[in-house]
C-alpha atoms as an extended CHARMM CRD file, in Angstrom:
* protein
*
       255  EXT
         1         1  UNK       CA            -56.6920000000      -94.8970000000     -218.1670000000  PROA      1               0.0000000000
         2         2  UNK       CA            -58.6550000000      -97.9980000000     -216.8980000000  PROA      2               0.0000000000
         3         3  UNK       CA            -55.5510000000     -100.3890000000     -217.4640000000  PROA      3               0.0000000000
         4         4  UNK       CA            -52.8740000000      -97.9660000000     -215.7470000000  PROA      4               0.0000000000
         5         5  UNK       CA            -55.7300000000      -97.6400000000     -212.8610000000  PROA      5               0.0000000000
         6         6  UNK       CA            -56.1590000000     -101.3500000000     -212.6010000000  PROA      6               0.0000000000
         7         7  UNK       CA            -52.7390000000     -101.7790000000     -212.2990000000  PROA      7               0.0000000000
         8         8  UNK       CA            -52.2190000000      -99.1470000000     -209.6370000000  PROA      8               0.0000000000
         9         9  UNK       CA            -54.8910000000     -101.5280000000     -207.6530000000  PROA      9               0.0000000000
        10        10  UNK       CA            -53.3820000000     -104.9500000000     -208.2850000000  PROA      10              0.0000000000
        11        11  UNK       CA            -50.3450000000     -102.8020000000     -206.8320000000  PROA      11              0.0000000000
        12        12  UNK       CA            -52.5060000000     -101.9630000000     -203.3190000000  PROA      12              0.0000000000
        13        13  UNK       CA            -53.9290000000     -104.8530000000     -203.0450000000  PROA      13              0.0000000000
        14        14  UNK       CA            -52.3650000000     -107.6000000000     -200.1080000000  PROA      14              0.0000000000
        15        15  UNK       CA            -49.9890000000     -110.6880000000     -201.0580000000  PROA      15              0.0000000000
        16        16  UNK       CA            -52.6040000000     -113.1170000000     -199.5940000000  PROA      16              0.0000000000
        17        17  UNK       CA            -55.1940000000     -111.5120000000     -202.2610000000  PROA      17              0.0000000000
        18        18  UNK       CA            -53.0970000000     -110.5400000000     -204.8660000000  PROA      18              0.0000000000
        19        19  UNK       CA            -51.5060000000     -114.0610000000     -205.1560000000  PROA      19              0.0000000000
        20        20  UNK       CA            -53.5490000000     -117.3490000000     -204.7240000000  PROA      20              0.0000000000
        21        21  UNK       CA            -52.4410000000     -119.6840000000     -202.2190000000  PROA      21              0.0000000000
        22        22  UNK       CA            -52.9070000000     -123.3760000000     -203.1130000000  PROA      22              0.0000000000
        23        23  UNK       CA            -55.2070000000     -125.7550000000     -200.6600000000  PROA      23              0.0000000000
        24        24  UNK       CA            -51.9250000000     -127.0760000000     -199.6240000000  PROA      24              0.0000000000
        25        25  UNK       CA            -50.2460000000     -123.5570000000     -198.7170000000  PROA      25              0.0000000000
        26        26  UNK       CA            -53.7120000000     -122.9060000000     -196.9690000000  PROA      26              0.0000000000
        27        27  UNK       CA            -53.0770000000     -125.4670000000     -194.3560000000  PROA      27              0.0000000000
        28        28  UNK       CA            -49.2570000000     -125.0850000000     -194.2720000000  PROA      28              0.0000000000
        29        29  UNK       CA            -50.2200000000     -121.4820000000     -193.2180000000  PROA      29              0.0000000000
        30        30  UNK       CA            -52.2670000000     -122.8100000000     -190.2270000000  PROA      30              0.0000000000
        31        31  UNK       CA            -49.8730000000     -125.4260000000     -189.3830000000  PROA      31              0.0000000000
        32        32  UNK       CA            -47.2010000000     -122.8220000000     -188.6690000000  PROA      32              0.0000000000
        33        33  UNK       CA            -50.4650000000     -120.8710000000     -186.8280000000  PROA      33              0.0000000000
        34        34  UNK       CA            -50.6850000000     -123.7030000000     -184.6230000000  PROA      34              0.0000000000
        35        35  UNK       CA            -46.9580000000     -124.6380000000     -184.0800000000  PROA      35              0.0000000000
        36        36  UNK       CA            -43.6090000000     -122.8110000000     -184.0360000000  PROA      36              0.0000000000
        37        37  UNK       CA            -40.6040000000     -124.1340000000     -185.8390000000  PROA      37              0.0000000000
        38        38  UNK       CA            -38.5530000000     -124.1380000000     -182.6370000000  PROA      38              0.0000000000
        39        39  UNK       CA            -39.0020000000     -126.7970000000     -180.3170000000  PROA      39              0.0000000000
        40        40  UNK       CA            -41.4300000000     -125.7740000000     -177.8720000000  PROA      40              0.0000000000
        41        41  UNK       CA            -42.9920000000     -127.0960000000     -174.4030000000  PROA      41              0.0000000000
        42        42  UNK       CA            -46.3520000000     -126.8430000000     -173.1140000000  PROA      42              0.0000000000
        43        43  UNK       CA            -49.1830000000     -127.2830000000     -170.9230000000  PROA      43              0.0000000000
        44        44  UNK       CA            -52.5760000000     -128.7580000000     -171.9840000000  PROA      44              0.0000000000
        45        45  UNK       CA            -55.0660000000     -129.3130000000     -169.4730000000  PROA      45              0.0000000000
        46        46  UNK       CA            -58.3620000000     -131.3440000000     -170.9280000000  PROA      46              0.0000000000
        47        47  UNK       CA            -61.7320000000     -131.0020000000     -168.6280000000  PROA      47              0.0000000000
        48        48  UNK       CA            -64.6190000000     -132.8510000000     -169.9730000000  PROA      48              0.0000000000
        49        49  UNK       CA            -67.9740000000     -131.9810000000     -169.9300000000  PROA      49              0.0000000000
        50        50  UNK       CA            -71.4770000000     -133.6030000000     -169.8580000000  PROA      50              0.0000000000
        51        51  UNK       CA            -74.7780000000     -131.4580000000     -169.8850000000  PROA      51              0.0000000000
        52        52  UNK       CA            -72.4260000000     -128.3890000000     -169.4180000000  PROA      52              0.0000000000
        53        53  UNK       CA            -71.0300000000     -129.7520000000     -166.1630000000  PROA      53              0.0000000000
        54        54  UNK       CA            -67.4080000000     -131.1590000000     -165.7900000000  PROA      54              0.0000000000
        55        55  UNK       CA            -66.8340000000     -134.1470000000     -164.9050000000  PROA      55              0.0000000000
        56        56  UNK       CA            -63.0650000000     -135.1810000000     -165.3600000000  PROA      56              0.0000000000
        57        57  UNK       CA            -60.0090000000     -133.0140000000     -165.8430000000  PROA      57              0.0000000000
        58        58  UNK       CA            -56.5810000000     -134.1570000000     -166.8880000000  PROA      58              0.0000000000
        59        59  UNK       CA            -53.2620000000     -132.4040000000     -166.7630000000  PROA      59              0.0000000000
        60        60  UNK       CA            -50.4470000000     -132.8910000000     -169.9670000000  PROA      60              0.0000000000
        61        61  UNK       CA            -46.8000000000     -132.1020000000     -170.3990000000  PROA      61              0.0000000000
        62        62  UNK       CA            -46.1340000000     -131.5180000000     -174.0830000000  PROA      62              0.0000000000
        63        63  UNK       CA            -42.5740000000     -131.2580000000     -175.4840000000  PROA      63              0.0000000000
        64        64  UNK       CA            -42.2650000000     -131.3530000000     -179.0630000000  PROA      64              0.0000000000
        65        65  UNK       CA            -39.3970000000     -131.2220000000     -182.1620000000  PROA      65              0.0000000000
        66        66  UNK       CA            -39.3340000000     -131.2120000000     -185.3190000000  PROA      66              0.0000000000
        67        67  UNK       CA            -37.6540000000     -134.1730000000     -186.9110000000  PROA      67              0.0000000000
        68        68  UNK       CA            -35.1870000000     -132.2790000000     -189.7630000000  PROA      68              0.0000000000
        69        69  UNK       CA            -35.8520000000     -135.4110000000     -192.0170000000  PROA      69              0.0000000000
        70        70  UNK       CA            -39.6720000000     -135.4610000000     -192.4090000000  PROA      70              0.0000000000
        71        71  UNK       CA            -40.6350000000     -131.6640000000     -191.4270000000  PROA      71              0.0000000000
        72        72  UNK       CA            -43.0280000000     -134.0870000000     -188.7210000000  PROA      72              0.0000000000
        73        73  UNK       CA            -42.9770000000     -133.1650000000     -185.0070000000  PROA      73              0.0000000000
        74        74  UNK       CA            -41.6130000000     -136.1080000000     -182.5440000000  PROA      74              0.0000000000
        75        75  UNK       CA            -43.9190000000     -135.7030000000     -179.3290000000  PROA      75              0.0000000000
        76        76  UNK       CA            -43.5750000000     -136.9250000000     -175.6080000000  PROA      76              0.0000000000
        77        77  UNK       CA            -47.0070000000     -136.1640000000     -173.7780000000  PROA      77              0.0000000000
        78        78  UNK       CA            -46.2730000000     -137.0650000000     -169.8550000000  PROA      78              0.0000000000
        79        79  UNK       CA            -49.4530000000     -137.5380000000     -167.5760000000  PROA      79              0.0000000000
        80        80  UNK       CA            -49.1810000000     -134.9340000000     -164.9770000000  PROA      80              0.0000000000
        81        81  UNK       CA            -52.6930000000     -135.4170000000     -163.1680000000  PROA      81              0.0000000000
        82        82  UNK       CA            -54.6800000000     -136.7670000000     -161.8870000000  PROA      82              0.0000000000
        83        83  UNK       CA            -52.3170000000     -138.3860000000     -159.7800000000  PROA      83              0.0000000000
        84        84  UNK       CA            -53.2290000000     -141.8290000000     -160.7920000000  PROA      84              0.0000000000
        85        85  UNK       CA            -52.2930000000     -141.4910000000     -164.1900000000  PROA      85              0.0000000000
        86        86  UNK       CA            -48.8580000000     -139.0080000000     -162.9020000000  PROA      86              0.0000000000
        87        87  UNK       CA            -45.7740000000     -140.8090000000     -164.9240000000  PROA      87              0.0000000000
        88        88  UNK       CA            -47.4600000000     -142.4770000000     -167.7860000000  PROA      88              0.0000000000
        89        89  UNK       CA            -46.3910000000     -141.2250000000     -171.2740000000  PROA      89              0.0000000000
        90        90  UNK       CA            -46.9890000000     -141.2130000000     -175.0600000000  PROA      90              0.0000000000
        91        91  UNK       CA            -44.7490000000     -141.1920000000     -177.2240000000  PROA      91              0.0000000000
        92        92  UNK       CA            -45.1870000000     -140.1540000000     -180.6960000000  PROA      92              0.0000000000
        93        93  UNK       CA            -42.1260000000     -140.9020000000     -183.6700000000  PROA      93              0.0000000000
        94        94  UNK       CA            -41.8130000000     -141.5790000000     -187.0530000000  PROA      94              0.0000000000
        95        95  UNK       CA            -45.4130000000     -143.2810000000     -187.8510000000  PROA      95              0.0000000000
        96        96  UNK       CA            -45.1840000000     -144.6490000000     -184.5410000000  PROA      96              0.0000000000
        97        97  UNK       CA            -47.3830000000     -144.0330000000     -180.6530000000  PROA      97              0.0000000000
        98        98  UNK       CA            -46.3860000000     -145.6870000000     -177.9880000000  PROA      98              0.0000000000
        99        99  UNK       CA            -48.2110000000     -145.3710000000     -174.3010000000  PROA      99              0.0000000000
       100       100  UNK       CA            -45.6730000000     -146.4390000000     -171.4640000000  PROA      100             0.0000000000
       101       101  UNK       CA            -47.3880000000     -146.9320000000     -168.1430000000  PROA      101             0.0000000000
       102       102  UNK       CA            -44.4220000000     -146.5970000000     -165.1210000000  PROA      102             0.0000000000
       103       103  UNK       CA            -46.4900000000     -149.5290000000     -162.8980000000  PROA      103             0.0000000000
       104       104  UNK       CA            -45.3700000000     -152.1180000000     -165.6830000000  PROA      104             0.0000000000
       105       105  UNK       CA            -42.1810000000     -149.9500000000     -166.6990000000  PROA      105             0.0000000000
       106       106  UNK       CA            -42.9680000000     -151.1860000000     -170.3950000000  PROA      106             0.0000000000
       107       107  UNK       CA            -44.4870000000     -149.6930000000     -173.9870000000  PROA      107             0.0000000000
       108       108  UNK       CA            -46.8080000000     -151.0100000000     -176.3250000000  PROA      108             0.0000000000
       109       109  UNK       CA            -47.7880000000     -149.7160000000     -179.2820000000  PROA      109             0.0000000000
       110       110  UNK       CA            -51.2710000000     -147.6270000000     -179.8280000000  PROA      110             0.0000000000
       111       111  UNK       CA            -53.3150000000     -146.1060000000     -183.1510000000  PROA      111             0.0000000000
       112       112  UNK       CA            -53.5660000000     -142.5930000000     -182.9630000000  PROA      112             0.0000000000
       113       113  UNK       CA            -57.1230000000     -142.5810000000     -182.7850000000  PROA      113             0.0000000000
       114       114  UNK       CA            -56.8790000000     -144.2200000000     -179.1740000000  PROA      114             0.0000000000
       115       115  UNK       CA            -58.9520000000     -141.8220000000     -177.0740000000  PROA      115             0.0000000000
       116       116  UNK       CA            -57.0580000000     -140.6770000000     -173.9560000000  PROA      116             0.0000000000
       117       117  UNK       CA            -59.3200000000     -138.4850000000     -172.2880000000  PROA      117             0.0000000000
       118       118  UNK       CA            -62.7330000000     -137.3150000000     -172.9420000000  PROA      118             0.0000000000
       119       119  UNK       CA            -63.2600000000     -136.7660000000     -177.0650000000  PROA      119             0.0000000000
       120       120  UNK       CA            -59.4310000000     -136.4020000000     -177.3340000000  PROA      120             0.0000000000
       121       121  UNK       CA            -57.7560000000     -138.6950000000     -179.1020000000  PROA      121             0.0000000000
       122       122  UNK       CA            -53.7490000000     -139.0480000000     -178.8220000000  PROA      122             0.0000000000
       123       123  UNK       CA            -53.5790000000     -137.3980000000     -182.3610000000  PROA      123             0.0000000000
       124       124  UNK       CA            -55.5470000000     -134.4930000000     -181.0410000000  PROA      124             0.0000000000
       125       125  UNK       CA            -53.0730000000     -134.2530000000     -178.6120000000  PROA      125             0.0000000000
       126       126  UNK       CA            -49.9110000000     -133.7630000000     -180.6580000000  PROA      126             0.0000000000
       127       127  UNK       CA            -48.3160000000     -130.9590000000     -182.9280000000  PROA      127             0.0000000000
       128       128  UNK       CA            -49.0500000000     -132.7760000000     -186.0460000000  PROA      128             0.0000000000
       129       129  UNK       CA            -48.1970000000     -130.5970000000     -189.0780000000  PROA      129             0.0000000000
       130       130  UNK       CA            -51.2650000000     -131.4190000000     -190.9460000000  PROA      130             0.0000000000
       131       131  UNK       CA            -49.6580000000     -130.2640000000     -194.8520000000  PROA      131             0.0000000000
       132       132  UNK       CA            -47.2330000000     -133.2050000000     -194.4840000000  PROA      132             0.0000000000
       133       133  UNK       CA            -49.5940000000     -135.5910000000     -193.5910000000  PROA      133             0.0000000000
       134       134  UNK       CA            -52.4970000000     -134.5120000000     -195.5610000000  PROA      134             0.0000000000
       135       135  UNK       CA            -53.2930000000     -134.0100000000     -199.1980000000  PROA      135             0.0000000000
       136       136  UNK       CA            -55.5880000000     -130.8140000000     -199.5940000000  PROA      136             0.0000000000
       137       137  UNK       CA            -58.1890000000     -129.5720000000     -202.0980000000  PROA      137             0.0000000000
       138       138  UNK       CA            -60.0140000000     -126.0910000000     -201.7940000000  PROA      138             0.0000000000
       139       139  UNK       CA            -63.1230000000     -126.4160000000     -202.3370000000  PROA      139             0.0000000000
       140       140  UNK       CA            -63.8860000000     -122.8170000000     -201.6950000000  PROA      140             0.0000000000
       141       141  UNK       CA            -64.9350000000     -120.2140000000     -199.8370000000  PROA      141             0.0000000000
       142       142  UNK       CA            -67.4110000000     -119.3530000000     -196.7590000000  PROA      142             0.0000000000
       143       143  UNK       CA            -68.5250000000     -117.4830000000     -194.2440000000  PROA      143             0.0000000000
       144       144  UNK       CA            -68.8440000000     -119.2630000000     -190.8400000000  PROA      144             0.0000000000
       145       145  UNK       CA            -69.6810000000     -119.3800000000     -187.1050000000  PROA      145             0.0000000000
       146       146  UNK       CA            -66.7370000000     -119.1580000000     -184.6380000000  PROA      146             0.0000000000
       147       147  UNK       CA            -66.6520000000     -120.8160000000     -181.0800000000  PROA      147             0.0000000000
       148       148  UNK       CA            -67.7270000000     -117.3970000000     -179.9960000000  PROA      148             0.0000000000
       149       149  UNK       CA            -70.5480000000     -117.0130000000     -182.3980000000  PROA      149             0.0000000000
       150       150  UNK       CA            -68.4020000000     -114.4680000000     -184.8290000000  PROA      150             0.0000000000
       151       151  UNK       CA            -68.3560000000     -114.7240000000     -188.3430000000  PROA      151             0.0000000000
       152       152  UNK       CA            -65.1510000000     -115.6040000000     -189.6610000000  PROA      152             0.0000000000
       153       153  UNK       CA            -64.5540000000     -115.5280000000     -194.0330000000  PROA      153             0.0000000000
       154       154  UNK       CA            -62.9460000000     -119.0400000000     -194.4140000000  PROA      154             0.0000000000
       155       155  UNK       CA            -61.3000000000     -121.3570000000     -196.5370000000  PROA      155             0.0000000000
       156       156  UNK       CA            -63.0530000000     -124.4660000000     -196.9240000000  PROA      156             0.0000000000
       157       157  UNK       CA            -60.7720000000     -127.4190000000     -197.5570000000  PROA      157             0.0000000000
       158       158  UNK       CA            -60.8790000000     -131.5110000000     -197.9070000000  PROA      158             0.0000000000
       159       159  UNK       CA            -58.2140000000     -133.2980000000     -196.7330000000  PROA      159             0.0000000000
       160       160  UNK       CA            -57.2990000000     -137.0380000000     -197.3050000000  PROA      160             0.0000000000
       161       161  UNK       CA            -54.5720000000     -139.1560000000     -196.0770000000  PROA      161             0.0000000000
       162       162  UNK       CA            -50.9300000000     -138.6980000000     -197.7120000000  PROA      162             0.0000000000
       163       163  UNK       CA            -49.3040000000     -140.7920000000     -195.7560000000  PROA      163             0.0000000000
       164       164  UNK       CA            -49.7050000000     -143.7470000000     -192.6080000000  PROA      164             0.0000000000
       165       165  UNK       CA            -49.1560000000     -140.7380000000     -189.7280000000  PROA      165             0.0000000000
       166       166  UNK       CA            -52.9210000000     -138.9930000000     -190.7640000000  PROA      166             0.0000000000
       167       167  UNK       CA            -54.9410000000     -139.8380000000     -187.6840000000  PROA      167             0.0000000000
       168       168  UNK       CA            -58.3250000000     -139.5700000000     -189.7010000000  PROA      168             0.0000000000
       169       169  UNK       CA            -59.7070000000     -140.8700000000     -192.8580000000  PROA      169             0.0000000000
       170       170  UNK       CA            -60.8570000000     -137.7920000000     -193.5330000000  PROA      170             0.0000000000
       171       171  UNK       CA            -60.9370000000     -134.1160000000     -191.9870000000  PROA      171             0.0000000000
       172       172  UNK       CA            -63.4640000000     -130.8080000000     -193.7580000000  PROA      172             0.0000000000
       173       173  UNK       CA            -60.8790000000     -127.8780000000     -192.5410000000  PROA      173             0.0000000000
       174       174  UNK       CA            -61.6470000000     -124.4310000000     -192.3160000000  PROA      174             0.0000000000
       175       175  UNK       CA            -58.7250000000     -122.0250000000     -192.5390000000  PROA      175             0.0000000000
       176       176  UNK       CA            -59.5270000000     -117.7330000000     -192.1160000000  PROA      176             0.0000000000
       177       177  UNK       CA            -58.5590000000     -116.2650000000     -195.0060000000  PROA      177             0.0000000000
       178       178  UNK       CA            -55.7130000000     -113.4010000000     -194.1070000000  PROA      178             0.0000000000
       179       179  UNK       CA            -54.7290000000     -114.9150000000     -190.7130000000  PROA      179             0.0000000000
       180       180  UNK       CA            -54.5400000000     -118.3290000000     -191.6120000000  PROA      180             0.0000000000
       181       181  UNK       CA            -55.9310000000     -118.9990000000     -188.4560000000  PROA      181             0.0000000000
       182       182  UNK       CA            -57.4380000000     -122.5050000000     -187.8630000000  PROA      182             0.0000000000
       183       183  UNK       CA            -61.4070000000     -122.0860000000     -187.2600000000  PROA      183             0.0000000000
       184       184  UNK       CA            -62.9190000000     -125.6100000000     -187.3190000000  PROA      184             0.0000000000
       185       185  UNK       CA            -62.5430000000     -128.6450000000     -187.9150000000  PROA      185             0.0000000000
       186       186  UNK       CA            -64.8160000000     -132.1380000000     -188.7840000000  PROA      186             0.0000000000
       187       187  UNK       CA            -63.0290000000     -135.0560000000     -188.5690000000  PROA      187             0.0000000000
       188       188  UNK       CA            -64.3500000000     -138.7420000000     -190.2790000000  PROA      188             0.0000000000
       189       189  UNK       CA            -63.7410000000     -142.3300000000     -189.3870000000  PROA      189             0.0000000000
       190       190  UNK       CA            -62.6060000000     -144.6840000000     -192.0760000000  PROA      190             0.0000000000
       191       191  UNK       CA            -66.2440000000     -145.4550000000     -192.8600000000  PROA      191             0.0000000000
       192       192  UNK       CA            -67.5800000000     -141.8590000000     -193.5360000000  PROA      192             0.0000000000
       193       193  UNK       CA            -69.0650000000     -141.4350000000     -190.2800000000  PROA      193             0.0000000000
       194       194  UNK       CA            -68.7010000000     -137.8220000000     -188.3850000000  PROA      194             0.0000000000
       195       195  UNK       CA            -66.5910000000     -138.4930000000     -185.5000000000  PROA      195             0.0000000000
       196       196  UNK       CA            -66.4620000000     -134.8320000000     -184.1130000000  PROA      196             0.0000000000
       197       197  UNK       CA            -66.0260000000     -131.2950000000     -184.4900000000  PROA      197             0.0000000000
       198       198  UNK       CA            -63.1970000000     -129.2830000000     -182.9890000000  PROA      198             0.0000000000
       199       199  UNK       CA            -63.2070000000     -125.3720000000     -183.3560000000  PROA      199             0.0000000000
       200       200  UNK       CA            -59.7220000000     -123.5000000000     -182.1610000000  PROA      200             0.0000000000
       201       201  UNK       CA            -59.9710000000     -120.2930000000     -180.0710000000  PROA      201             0.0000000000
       202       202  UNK       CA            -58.7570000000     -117.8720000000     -178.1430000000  PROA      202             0.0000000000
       203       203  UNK       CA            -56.3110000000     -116.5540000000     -180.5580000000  PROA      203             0.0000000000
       204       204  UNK       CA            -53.4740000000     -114.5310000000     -178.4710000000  PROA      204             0.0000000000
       205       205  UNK       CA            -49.5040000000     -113.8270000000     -178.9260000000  PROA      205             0.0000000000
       206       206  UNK       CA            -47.7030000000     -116.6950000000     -177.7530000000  PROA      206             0.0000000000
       207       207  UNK       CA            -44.0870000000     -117.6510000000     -179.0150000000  PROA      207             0.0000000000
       208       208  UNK       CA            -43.5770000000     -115.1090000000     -181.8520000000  PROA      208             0.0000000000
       209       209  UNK       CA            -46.8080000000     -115.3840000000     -183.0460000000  PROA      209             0.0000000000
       210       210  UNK       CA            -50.6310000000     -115.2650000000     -182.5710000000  PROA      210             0.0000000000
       211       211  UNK       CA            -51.7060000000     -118.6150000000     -181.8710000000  PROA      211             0.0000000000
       212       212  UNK       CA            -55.0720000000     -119.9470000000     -180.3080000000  PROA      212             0.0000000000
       213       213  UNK       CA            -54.7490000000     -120.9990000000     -176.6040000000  PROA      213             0.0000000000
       214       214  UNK       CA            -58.0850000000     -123.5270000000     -176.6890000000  PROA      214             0.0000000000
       215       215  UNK       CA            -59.8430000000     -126.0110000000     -178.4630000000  PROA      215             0.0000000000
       216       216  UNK       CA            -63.0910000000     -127.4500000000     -178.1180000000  PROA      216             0.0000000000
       217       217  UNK       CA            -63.9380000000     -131.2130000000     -179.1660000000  PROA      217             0.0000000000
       218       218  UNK       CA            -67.7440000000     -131.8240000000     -179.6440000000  PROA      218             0.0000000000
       219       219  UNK       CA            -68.9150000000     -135.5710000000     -179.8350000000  PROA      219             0.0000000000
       220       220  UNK       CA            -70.6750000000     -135.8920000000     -183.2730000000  PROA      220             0.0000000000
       221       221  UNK       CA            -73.1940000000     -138.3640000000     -182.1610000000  PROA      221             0.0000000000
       222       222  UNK       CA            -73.6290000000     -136.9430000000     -178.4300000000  PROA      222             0.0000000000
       223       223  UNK       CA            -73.5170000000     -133.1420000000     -178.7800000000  PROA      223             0.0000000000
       224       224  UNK       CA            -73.7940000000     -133.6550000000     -174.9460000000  PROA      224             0.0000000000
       225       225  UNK       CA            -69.8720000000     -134.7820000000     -174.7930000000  PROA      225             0.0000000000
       226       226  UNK       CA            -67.6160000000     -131.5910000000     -175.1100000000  PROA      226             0.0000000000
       227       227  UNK       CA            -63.3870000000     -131.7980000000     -173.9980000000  PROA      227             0.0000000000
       228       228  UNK       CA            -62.0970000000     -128.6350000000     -174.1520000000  PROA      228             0.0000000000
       229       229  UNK       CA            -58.2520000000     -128.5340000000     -174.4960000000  PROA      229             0.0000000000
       230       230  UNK       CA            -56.2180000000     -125.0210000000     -173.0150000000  PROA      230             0.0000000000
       231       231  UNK       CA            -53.1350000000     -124.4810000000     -173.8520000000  PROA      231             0.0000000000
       232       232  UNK       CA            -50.4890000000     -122.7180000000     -170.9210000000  PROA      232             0.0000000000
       233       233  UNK       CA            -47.1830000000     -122.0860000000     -170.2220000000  PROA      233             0.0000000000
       234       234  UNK       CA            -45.9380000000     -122.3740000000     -173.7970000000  PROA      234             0.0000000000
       235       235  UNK       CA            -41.9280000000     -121.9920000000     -174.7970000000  PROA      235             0.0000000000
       236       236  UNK       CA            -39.2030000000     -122.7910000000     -176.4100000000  PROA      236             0.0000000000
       237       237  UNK       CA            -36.9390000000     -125.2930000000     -175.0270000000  PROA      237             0.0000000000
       238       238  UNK       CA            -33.9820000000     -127.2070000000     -175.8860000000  PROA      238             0.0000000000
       239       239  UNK       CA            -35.2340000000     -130.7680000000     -175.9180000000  PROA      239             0.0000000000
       240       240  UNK       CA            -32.3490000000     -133.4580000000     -176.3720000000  PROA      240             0.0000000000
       241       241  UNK       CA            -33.1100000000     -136.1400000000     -179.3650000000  PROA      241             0.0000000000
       242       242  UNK       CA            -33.2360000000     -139.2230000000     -176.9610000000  PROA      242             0.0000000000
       243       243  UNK       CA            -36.0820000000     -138.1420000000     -174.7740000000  PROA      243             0.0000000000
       244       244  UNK       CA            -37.9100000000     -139.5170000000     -178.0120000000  PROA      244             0.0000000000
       245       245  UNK       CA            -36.4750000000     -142.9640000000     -177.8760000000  PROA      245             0.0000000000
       246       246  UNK       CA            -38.8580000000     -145.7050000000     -176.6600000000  PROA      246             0.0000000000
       247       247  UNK       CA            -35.8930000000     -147.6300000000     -174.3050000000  PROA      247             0.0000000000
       248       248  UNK       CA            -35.2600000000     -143.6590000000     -172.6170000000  PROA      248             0.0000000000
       249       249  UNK       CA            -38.8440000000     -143.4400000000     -171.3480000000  PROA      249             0.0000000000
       250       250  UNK       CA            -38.1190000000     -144.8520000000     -167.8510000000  PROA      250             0.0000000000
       251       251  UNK       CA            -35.8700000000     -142.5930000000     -167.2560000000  PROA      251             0.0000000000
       252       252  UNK       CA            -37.7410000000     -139.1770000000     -168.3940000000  PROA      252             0.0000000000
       253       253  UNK       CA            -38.7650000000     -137.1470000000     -165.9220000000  PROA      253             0.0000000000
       254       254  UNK       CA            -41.3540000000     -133.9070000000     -166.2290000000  PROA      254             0.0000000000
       255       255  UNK       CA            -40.3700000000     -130.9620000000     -165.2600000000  PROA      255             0.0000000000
């Protein structure tokens, strides 16, 4: 009687329960949280804060594809304001960032650690798929605080470098269990030093899924500096292949 009645519960009980993920399917679940498959345009708009007060805002136009060879997303970010910075780009492909300023109509070649606005780096800008780039180990389970205060059960994770596109030496990740949404992150410089905290948000349909539309960056060492990212006017687009070439970049204009 007990084994036909623990059977009959295995039965009830959900995939996600029923069947262990691995660390790695963890955070290829919140990838595809995060990110469509499709390509995909959108709005991010960055205001920083000091004290609670903002003090700078910046507008970006996001257009990003998957490159069918790596699973990695190729990224153009385009300035769109203030308009002193209107024009200038980054442009993320292969292992490579480039920043292309229209005044001197040339590239050079950036880390993508390079802070661009406020506590946002240009790898906290783009749609990295964090499962190709990382190497992830559970190491286990917890209940934590939300951006809003709510507990969330979570998947605690550790992930190191897999390859030269990881931004950060190291990042702690922590994954819902269930919705594989993305809670919080820490991320490390290549010394072991706390660089910041990001938590994701605002979790709402967008693009045939439920995917958060904000993230806040928190300075490690000045709890004082917070960026907070939203994320608008998200959809699928057809995005031609040479819009990532470096030599095309004079010629791209945002729409």
């Amino acid at each position: 009687m007990y084994r036909i009645a623990a059977v009959l519960l295995l039965a009830c009980l959900p995939a996600t329960a029923a069947q262990a993920d691995t660390a790695q399917e963890i955070v290829a679940g919140a990838d595809r949280v995060r990110n469509p498959d499709r390509p995909f345009h959108l709005t991010s708009t960055t205001v920083e804060y000091e004290n609670g007060k903002p003090t700078d805002k910046t507008v970006f136009s996001v257009y990003s594809k998957i490159d069918p060879a790596t699973r990695q997303f190729r990224d153009l970010v385009i300035y769109v304001d203030p308009p002193r910075d209107a024009g200038k780009m980054v442009l993320f492909r292969g292992n490579v960032l480039w920043f292309y300023d229209p005044a001197s109509k040339d590239s050079i070649r950036i880390p993508p650690q390079q802070i661009l606005t406020g506590q946002a780096s240009a790898g906290d800008l783009l749609t990295e798929n964090l499962a190709v780039n990382y190497a992830a180990t559970l190491l286990g389970t917890e209940t934590i605080a939300d951006a809003d205060r709510g507990k969330r059960a979570c998947w605690h994770l550790d992930l190191k470098p897999a390859n030269e596109s990881a931004t950060y030496n190291r990042v702690e990740y922590w994954v819902e269990q269930g919705s594989y949404n993305p809670i919080k992150a820490k991320f490390y410089s290549d010394s072991g030093r706390l660089l910041k905290i990001l938590y994701y948000r605002d979790f709402r349909p967008s693009l045939d899924g439920v995917r958060p539309a904000e993230a806040v960056i928190i300075d490690a060492v000045n709890p004082a500096l917070v960026t907070t990212l939203d994320f608008s006017d998200m959809q699928y687009r057809d995005i031609p292949d040479f819009w990532f070439q470096r030599d095309y970049l004079p010629q791209v204009k945002a729409e």
